[in-house]
C-alpha positions in Angstrom: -111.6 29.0 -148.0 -111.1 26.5 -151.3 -114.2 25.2 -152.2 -115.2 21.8 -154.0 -116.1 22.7 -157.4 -119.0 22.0 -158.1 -120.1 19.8 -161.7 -120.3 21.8 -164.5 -123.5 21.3 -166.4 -122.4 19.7 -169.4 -120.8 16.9 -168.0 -124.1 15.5 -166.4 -124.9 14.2 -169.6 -121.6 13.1 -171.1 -121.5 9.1 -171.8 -119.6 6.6 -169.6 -116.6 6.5 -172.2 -116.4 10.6 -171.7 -116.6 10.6 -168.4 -113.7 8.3 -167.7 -111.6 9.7 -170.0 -112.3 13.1 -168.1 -111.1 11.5 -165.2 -108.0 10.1 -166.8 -107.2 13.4 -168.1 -107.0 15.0 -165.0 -105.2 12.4 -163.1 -101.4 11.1 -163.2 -100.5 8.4 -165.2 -100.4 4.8 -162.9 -96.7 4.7 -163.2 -95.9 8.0 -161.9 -97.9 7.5 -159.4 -95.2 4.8 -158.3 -92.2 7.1 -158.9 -90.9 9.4 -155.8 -91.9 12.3 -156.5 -88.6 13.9 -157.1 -88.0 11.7 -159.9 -90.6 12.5 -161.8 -89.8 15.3 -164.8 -92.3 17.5 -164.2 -91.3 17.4 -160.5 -87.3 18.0 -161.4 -88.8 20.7 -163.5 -90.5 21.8 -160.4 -87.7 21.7 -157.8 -85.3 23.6 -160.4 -87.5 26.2 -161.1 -88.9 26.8 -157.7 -85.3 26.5 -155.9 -83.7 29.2 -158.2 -87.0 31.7 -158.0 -87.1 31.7 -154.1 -83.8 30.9 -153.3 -84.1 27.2 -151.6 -81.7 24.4 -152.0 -82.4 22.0 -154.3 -81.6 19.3 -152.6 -83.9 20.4 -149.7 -86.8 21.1 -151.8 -86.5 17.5 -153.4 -86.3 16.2 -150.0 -89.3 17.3 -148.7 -91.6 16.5 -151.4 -90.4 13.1 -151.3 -91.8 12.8 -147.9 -95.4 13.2 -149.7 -97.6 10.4 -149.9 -100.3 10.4 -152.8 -103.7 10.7 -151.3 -106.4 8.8 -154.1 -109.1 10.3 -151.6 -108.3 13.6 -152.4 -108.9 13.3 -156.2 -111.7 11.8 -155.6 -113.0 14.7 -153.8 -111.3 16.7 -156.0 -113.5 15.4 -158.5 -116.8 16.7 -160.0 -119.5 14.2 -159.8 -123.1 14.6 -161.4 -126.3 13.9 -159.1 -128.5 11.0 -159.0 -131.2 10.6 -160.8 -134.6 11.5 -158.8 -132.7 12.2 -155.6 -132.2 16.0 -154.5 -129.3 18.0 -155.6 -127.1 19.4 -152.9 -126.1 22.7 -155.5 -130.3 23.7 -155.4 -130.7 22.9 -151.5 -130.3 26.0 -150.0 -132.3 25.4 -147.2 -130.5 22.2 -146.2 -126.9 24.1 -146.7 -127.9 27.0 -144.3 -129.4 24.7 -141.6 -125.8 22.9 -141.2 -124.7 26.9 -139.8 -127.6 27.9 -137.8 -128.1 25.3 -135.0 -127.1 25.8 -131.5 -124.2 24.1 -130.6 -122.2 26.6 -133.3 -123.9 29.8 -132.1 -123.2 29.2 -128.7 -119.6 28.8 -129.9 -119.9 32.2 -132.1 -121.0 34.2 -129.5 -118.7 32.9 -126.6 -116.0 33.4 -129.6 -117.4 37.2 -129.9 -117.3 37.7 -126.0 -113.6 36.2 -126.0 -112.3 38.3 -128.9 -114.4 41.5 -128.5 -111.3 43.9 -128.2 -109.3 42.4 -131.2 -113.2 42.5 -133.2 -113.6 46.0 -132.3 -109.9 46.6 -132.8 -110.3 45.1 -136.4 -113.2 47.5 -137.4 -111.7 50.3 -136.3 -108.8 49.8 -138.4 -109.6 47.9 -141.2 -113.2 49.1 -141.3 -114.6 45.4 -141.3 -117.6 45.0 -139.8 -117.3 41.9 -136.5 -120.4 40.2 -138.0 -118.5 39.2 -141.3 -115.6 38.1 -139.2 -117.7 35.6 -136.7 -119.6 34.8 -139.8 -116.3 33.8 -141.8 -114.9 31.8 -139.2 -117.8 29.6 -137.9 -118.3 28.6 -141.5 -114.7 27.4 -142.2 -114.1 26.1 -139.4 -116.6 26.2 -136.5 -114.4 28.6 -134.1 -111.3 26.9 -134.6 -113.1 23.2 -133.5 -112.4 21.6 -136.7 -109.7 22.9 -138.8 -109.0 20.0 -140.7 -106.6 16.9 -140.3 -105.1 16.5 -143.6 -101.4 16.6 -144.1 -101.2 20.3 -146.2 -97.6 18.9 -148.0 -100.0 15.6 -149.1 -102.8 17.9 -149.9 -100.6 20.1 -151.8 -98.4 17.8 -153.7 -101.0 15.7 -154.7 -103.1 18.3 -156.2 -100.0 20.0 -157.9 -98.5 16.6 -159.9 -101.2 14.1 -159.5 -104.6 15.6 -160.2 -104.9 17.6 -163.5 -107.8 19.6 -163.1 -106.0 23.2 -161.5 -102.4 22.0 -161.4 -101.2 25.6 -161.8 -103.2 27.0 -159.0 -101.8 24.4 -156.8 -98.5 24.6 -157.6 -98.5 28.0 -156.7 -99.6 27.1 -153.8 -97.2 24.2 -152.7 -94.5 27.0 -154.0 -95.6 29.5 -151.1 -95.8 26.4 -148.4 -92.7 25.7 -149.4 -91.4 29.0 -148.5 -93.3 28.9 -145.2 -92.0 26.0 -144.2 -88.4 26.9 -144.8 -88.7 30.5 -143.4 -90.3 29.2 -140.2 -87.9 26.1 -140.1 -91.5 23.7 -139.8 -91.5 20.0 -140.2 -93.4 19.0 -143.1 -96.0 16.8 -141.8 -96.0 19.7 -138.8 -98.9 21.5 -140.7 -102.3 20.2 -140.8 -105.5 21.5 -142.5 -107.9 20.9 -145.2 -107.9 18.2 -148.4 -107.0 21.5 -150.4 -104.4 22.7 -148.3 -106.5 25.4 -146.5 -104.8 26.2 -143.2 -106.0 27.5 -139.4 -108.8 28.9 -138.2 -109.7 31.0 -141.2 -108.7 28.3 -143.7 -106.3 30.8 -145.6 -104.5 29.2 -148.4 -100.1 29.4 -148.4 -100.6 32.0 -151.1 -103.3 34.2 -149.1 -101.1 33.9 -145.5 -97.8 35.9 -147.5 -100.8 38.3 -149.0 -103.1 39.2 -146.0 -102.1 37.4 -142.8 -101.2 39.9 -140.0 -99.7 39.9 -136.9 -102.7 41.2 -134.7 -101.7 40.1 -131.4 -98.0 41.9 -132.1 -96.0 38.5 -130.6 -93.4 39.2 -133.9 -95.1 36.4 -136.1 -98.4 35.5 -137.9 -100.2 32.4 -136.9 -103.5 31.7 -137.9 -103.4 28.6 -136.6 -103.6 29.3 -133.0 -103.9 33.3 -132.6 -107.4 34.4 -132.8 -106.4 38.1 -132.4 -104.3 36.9 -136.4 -106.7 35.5 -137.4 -109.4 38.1 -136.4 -106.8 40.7 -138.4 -106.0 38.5 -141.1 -109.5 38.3 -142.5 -110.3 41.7 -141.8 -107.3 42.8 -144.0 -108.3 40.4 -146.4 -112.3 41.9 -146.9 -110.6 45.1 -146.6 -108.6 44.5 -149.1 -111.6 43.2 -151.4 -113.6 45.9 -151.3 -115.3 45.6 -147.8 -117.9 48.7 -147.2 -118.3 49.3 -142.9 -121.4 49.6 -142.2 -123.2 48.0 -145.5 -125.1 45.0 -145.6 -124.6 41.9 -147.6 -127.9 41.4 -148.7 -130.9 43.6 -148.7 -134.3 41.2 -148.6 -136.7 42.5 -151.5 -139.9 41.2 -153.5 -138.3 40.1 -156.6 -139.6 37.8 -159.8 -137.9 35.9 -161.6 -137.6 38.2 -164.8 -136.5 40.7 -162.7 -133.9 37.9 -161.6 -132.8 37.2 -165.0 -132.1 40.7 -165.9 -130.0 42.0 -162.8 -128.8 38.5 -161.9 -125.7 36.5 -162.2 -121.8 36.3 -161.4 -120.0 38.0 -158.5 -119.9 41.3 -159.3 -122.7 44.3 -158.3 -122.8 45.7 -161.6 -126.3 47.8 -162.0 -127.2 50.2 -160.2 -129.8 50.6 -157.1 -131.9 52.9 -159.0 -132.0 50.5 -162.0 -133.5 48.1 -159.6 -136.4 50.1 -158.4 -137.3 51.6 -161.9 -137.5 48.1 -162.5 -140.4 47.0 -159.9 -138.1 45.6 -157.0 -139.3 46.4 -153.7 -137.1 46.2 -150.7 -138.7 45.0 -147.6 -137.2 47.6 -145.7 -139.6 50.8 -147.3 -137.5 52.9 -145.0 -134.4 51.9 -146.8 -132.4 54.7 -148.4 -129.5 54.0 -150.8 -127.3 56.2 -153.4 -128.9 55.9 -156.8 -126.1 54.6 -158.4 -124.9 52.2 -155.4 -123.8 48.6 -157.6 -126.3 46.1 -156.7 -126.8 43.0 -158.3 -129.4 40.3 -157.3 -128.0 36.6 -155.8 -130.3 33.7 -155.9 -130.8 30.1 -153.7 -132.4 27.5 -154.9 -134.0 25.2 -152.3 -136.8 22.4 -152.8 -140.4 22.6 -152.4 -141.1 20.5 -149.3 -142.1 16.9 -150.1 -141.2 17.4 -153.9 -137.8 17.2 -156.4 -139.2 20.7 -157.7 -137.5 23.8 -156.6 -138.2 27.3 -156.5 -135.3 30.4 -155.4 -134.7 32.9 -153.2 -133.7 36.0 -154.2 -131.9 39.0 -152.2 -129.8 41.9 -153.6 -126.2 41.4 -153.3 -124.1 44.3 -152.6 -120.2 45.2 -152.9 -120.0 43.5 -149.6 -122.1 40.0 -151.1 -119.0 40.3 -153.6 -116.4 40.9 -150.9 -117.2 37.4 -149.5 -117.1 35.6 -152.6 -113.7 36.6 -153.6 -113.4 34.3 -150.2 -115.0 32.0 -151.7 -117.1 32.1 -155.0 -120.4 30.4 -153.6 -123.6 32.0 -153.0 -124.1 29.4 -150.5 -121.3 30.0 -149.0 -121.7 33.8 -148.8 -125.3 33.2 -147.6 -123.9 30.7 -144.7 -121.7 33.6 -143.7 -124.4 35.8 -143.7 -126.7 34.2 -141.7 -124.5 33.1 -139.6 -123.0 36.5 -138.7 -126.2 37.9 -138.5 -128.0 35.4 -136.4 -124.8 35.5 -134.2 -124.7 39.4 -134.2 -128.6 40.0 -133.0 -127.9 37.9 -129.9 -125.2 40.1 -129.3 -127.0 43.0 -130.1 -124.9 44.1 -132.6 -125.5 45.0 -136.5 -126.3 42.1 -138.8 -125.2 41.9 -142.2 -129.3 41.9 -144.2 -131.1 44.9 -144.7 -134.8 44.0 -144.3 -136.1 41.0 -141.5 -135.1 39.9 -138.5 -133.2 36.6 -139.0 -133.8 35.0 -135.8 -137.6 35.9 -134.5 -138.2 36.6 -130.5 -138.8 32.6 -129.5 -135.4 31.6 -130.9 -133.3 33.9 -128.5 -132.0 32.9 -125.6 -133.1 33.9 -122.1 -131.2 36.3 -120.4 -128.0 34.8 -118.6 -124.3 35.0 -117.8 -123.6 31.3 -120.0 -124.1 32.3 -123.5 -124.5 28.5 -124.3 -127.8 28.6 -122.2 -130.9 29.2 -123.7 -130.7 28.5 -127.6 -132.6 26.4 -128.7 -131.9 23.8 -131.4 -134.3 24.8 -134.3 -133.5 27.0 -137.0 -135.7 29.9 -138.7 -137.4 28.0 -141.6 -137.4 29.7 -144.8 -140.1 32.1 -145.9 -142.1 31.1 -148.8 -141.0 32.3 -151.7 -142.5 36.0 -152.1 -144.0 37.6 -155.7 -144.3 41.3 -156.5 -147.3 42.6 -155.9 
């Protein structure tokens, strides 16, 4: 659910000298770094403030960030790093990204997942209104069905974003805050909690923050855990869309023939603020001509970039983005990201024969579903559906 930032465009072309002080800037000095952690002021500061706001023990909360070990990898990861020069970009390879989602091993696992969960799926739409695709598609992105939920200590991951790495030391430390609490309500071990280098945790990857906001207890066992419940976790993210603006029955995308000016004007950020009817005054045409929307539904247009094949040059993709595009990205604010869930719901949901999340094309064509049988893992095959060309108003 945290997502590596990506570079920012200015510092592609700062010099070697600017670039390493960046890096120093957002880092602990060397000497801290050799401190416990507990010793350090801004840590004391920490511990004091933390302990009297949430009522822990001092000595306790001291105690167990002492048992963190700095983790150099994870600033490095942490880190923004440009491209190399004549090599492809991984920020304008759509096509590449969206592959990783759509081969067979994970939508044999998405739709066993589906058959598994069906009553907590259905029981999710019915009360939070979330549609299943969104749900299969969220959590075969983060974490391909619960196979790989991450093996990173969350107190390292926490503590060494919060005190050693500069760059969103605030967010963090609201974050190591909430595991704090989590841990001491739940009376966990530190090192008991694995999940990603950011500190994202279970099957849906939910930060500490987002467990005390939306997690719920779905399967009604008297606690929340994301980490091994799927029926939680199933209700956890659907309270979560819900709770950002989720529309049953809407799709994320609707597939249109749309130019780039038309791209430039409607285009841009996370939010769907112009209205269908703008759209079509405008010369978009939806792929779907039966394809009836409120005039003043909010639309915006998404793009993603992918390369021409055998060059370095790259052209886009363009869909309209919904409220429910917008949704997904306060999940996570990539358009690849929101595309990969998508794709994946959708792809998942037509060999379920359920509703998909694009308005407009089939995702997967006829020769790409699997024959009929009781083993949903027989039958896919391992090729993806390649991306149309690029398509120009007529």
């Amino acid at each position: 659910m945290y997502r590596r930032p990506f570079i920012l465009a200015g510092i592609a072309g700062m010099s070697v000298f600017s670039s390493l002080s960046l890096a120093q800037s957002m880092s602990s000095t060397a000497a801290e770094k050799r401190m416990l952690y507990s010793q350090r002021p801004e840590v004391k500061k920490f511990i004091k403030d933390v302990s009297a706001r949430r009522g822990l023990d001092e000595e306790w909360v001291a105690a167990v960030l002492d048992q963190a070990t700095y983790q150099p990898k994870i600033e490095r990861l942490m880190t923004p790093k440009p491209a190399p020069k004549n090599t492809k970009d991984s920020r304008k390879d759509w096509e590449k990204y969206r592959n990783i989602f759509l081969g067979q091993h994970r939508l044999n696992l998405g739709m066993k997942f589906w058959q598994d969960n069906k009553q907590y799926l259905d029981k999710a739409q019915e009360i939070y209104h979330v549609d299943p695709a969104v749900i299969i598609g969220i959590i075969g992105v983060e974490t391909r069905y619960g196979e790989n939920t991450g093996s990173w200590k969350v107190l390292d991951s926490l503590v060494t974003l919060s005190f050693d790495y500069k760059r969103r030391a605030d967010f963090f430390k609201k974050e190591l805050e909430e595991f704090l609490v989590i841990l001491h309500k739940n009376d966990l071990k530190p090192f008991e909690v694995e999940g990603s280098y950011a500190g994202a945790v279970g099957l849906p990857q939910f930060m500490p923050s987002s467990i005390k906001r939306f997690g719920v207890d779905f399967d009604g066992d008297g606690k929340i855990d994301i980490n091994h419940s799927t029926a939680d976790t199933i209700g956890s993210i659907a309270n979560y869309l819900s709770k950002h603006g989720w529309v049953e029955g809407l799709p994320m995308v609707i597939e249109a023939d749309i130019t780039d000016e038309q791209a430039a004007k409607f285009g841009g950020g996370t939010n769907p603020r112009f209205k269908w009817s703008s759209l079509l005054k405008s010369g978009v045409k939806p792929l779907d001509k039966t394809a009836h929307y409120p005039a003043d539904m909010p639309v915006f247009i998404v793009d993603f970039p992918y390369y021409i094949p055998g060059s370095l040059d790259y052209t886009k993709l363009y869909r309209i983005g919904t409220k429910n595009f917008t949704s997904v990205l306060r999940y996570n604010s990539s358009y690849f990201y929101a595309g990969a869930v998508l794709e994946l719901g959708t792809a998942i949901a037509e060999l379920m024969d359920y509703p998909g999340l694009i308005d407009g094309e089939k995702l997967l064509p006829p020769h790409l579903k699997p024959a009929a049988s009781p083993n949903p893992s027989d039958g896919i095959k391992e090729t993806v559906t390649p991306l149309n060309p690029p398509k120009t108003a007529g």
